[in-house]
C-alpha positions as CSV (number, residue, x, y, z in Angstrom):
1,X,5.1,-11.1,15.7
2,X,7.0,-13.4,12.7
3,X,7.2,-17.1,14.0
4,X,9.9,-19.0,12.8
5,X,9.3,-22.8,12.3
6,X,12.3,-25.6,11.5
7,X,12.0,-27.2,7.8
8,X,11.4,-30.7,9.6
9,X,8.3,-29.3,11.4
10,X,7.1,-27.8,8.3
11,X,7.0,-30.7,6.5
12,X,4.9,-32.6,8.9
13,X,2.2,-29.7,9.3
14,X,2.8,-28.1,5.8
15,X,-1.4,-27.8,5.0
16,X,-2.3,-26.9,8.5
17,X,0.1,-24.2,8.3
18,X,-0.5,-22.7,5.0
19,X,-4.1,-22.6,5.6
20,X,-3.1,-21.0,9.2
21,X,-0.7,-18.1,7.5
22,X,-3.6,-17.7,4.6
23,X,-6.2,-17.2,7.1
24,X,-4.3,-15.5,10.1
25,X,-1.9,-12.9,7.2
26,X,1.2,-13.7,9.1
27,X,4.4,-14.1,7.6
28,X,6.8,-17.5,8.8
29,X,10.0,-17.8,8.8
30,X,11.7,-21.3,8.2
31,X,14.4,-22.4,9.7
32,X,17.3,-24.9,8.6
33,X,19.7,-25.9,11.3
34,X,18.9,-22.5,13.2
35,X,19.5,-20.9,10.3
36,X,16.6,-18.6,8.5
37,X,16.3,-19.8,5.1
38,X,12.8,-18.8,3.9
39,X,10.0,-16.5,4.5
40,X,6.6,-17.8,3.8
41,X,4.2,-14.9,3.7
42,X,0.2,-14.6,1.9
43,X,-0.2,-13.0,-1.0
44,X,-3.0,-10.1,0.0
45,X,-4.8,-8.3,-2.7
46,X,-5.7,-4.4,-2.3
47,X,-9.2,-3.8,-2.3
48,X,-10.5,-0.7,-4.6
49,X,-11.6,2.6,-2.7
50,X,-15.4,1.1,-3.9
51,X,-15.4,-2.3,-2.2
52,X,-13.6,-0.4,0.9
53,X,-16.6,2.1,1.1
54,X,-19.4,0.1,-0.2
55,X,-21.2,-0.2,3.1
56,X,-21.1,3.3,3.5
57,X,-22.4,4.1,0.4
58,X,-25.7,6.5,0.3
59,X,-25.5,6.7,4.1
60,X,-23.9,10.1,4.5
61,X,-25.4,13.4,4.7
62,X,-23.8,16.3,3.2
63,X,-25.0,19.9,4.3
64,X,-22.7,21.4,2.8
65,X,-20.3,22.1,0.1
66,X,-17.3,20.0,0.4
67,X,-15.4,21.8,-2.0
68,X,-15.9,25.3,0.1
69,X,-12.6,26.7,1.1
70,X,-12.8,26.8,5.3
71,X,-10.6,29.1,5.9
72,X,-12.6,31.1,8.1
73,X,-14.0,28.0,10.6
74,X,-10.0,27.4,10.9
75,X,-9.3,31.5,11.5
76,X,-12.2,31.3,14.1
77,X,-9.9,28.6,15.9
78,X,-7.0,31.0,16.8
């Protein structure tokens, strides 16, 4: 859910809630007289399919060969 905040309150809490939207990756929308004027939003980097997998690494088993076609497991289905 987006919070919206007025540019007053921001002001006053302007560290506390950067280091909230960093942390938390929630956008926030500021206010100005009621009005939205701003969206305040982390910048979030992509991780590579590597550092995504790299716990898994050398922990699966393969018994077979991926690149089979399955065709028949899927005909035995019907």
């Amino acid at each position: 859910m987006t919070q919206t905040i007025s540019k007053s309150k921001l002001k006053a809490n302007m560290l506390r809630i950067f280091r909230e939207i960093e942390e938390g990756g929630e956008e926030l929308i500021v206010t100005d007289r009621g009005k939205p004027t701003l969206i305040i939003r982390p910048i979030i980097e992509k991780k590579s399919v590597d550092d995504v997998f790299a716990d898994l690494r050398g922990k699966a088993i393969v018994h077979e060969d991926l690149d089979e076609p399955t065709t028949e497991d899927w005909e035995a289905l019907r």
